[in-house]
Rosetta silent file (secondary structure, phi, psi, omega in degrees, C-alpha in Angstrom):
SEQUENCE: XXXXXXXXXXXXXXXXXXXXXXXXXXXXXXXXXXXXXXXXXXXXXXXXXXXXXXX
SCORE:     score description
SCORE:     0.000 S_00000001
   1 L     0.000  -15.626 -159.754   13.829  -28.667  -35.869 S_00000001
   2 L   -93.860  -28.993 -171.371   13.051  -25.011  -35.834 S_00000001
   3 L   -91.098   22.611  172.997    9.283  -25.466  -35.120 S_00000001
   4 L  -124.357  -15.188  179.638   10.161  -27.486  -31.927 S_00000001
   5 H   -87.591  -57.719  174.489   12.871  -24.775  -30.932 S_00000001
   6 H   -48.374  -56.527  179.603    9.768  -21.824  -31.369 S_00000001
   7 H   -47.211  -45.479  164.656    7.485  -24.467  -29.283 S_00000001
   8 H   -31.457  -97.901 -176.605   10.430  -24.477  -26.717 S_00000001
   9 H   -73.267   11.545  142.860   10.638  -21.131  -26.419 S_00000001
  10 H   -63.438  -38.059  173.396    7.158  -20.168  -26.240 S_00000001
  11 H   -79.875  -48.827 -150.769    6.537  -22.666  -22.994 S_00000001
  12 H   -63.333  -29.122 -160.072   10.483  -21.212  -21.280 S_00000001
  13 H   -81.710    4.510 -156.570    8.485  -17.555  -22.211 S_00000001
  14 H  -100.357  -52.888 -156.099    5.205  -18.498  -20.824 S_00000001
  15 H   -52.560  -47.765 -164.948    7.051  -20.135  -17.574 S_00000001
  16 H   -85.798  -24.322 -176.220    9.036  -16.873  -16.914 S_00000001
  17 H   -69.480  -53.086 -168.419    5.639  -14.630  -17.326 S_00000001
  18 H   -55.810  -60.867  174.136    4.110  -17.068  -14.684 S_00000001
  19 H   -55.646  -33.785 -175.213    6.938  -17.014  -12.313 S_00000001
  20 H   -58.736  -63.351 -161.181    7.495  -12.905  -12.835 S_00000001
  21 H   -81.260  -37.625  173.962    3.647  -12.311  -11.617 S_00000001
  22 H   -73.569   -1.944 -176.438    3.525  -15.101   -8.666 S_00000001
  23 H  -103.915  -26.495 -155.403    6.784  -13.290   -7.491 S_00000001
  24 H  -108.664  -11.791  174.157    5.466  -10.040   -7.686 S_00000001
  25 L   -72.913  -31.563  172.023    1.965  -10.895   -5.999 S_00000001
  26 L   -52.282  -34.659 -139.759    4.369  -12.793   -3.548 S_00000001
  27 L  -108.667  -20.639 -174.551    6.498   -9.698   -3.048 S_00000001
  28 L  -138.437   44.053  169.086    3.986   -7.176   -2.377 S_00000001
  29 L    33.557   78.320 -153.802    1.324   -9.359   -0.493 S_00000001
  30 L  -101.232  -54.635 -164.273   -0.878   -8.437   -3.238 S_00000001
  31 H   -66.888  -18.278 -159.910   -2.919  -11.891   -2.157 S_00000001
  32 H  -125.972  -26.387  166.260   -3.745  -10.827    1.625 S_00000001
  33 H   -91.531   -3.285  166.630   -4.483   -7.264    0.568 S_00000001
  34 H   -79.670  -60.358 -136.701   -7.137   -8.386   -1.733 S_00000001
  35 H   -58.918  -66.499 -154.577   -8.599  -11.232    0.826 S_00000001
  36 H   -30.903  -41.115 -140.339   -8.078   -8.307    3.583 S_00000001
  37 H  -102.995  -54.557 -177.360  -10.639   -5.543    1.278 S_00000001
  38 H   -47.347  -47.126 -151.943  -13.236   -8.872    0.147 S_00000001
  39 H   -75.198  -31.607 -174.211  -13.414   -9.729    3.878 S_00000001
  40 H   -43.509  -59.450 -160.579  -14.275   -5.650    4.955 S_00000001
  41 H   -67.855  -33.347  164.673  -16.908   -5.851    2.076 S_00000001
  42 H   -54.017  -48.070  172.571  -18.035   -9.346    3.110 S_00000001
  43 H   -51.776  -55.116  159.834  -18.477   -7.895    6.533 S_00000001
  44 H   -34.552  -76.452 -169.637  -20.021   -4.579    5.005 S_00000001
  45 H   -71.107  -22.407 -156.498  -22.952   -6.340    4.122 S_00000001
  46 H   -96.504  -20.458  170.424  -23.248   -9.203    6.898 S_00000001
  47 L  -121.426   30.583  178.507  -23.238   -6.880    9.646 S_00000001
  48 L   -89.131   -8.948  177.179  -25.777   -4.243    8.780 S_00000001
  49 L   -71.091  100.059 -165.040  -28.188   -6.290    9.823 S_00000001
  50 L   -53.329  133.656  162.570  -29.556   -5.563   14.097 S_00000001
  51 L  -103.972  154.950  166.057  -29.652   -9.228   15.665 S_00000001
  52 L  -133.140  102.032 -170.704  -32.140   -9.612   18.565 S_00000001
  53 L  -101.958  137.834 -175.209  -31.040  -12.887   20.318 S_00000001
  54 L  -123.302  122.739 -155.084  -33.518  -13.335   23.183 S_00000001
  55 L  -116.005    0.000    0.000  -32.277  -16.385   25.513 S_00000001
């Protein structure tokens, strides 16, 4: 009984670590200031390049 009560509370502790960090990435738009810094450097490289479009 005891080893199914540790297995318990190993998944309840894993659950609350999971929820703690998608709340805190949630809380301080963590997610949109990384995409925000990838797209500058995505950009960084993608526009150093001169285009000469001739129609």
């Amino acid at each position: 009984m005891c080893k199914i009560c540790d297995l318990i509370k190993k998944i309840v502790l894993i659950l609350v670590a999971v929820v703690g960090v998608l709340f805190v990435v949630y809380f301080w738009n963590l997610d949109q200031k990384l995409l925000g810094w990838a797209y500058k450097q995505v950009n960084l490289i993608f526009d150093r390049k001169q285009v000469n479009q001739v129609f």
